[in-house]
C-alpha positions as CSV (number, residue, x, y, z in Angstrom):
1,X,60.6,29.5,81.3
2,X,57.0,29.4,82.7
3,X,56.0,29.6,86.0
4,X,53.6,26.7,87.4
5,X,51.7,29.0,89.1
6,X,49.9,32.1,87.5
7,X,49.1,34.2,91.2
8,X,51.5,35.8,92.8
9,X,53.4,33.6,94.9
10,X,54.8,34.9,98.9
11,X,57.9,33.5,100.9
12,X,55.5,31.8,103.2
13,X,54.0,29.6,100.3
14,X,57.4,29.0,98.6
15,X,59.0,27.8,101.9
16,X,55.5,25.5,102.7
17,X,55.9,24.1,98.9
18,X,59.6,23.4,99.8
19,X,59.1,22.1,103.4
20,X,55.6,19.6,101.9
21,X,58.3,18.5,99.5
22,X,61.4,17.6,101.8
23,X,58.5,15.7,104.2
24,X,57.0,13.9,101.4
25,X,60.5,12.5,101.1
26,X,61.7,12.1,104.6
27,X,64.4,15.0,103.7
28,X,63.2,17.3,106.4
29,X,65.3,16.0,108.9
30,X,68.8,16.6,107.0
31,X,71.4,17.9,109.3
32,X,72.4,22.1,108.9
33,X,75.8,21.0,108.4
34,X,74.7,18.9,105.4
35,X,72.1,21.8,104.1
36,X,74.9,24.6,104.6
37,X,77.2,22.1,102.5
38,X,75.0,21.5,99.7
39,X,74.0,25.5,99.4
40,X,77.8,26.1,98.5
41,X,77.8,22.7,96.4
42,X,75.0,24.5,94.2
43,X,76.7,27.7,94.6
44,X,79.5,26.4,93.0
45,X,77.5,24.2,90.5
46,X,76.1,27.6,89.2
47,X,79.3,29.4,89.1
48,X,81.0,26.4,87.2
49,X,78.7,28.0,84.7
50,X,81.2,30.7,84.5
51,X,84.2,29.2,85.4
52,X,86.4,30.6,81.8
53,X,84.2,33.5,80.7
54,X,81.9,36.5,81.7
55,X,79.0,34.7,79.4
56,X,77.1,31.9,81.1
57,X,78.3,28.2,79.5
58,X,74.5,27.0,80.2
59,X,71.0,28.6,79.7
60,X,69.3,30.6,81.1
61,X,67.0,27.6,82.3
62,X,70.5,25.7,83.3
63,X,71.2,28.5,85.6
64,X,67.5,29.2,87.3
65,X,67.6,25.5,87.7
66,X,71.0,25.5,89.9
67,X,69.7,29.2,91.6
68,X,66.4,27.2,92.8
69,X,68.7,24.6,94.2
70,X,70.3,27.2,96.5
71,X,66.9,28.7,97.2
72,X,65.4,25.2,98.2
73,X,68.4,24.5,100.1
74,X,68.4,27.9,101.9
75,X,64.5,27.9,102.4
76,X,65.1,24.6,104.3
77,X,68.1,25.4,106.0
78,X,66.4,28.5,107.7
79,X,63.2,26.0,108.4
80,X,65.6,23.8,110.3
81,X,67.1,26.1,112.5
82,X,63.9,28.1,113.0
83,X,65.3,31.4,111.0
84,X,62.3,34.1,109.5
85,X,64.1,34.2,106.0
86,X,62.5,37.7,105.6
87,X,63.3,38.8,108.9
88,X,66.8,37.8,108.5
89,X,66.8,39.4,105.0
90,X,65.3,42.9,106.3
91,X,67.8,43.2,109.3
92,X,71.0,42.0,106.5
93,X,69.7,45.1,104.5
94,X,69.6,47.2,107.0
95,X,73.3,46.7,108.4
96,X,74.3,46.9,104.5
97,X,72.9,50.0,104.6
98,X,74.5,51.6,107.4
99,X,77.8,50.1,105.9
100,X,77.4,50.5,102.5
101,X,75.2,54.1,102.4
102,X,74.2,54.5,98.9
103,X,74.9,58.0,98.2
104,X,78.6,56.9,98.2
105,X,77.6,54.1,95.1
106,X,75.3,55.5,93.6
107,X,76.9,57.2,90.5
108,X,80.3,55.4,90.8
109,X,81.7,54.6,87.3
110,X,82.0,50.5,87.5
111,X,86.2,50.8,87.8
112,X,86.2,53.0,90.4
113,X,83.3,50.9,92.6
114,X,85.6,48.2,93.8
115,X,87.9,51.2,95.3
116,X,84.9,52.9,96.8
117,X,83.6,49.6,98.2
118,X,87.1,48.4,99.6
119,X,87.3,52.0,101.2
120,X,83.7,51.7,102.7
121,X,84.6,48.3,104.0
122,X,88.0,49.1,106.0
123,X,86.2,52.2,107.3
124,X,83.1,50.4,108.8
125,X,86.0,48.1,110.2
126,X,87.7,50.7,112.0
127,X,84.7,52.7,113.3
128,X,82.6,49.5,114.1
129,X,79.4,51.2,112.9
């Protein structure tokens, strides 16, 4: 798959692209219900892609094409209700740090990582880090 564009490309100038392309269209005034619906509609379309097996049914150009779909939806869902996507994405890390520290992960053999998450998870709960 080739990008279109062959400089490095920031958050601000994929979320003008997107927001140039929903106006061009009249779609920039969709209502966040509708946007937060149609980012777990494409969530879904790209896990149908691995509905009966571990190996993807599509390619890898079928699945980038339903992952940009959740992208452009999220991009303009956070444009709508005024959310800094990278904000929000610094602070989420930040908490999943603190909840999830990595020296507990790091390491883990890939069966005993659920255990070690679940464990993490009910102790965050009951502390209220």
């Amino acid at each position: 798959m080739k990008a279109l564009m062959q400089q490095p490309v920031t958050f601000e100038t994929v979320s003008q692209m997107i927001w140039q392309h929903m106006e061009a269209r009249d779609w920039h005034t969709n209502p966040p219900r509708g946007l937060a619906t149609s980012i777990v509609l494409e969530a879904a379309e790209l896990l149908e892609h691995y509905q009966w097996s571990d190996k993807a049914a599509g390619t890898r150009e079928d699945l980038a094409a339903e992952l940009a779909d959740i992208f452009i939806y999220a991009f303009h869902f956070a444009e709508s209700q005024e959310i800094d996507i990278v904000e929000a994405i610094q602070l989420k890390l930040q908490k999943s740090a603190q909840k999830y520290p990595a020296e507990k992960f790091k390491g883990q053999k890939t069966k005993d990582m659920r255990k070690v998450w679940l464990d993490t998870k009910l102790q965050y709960k009951k502390t209220g880090l």
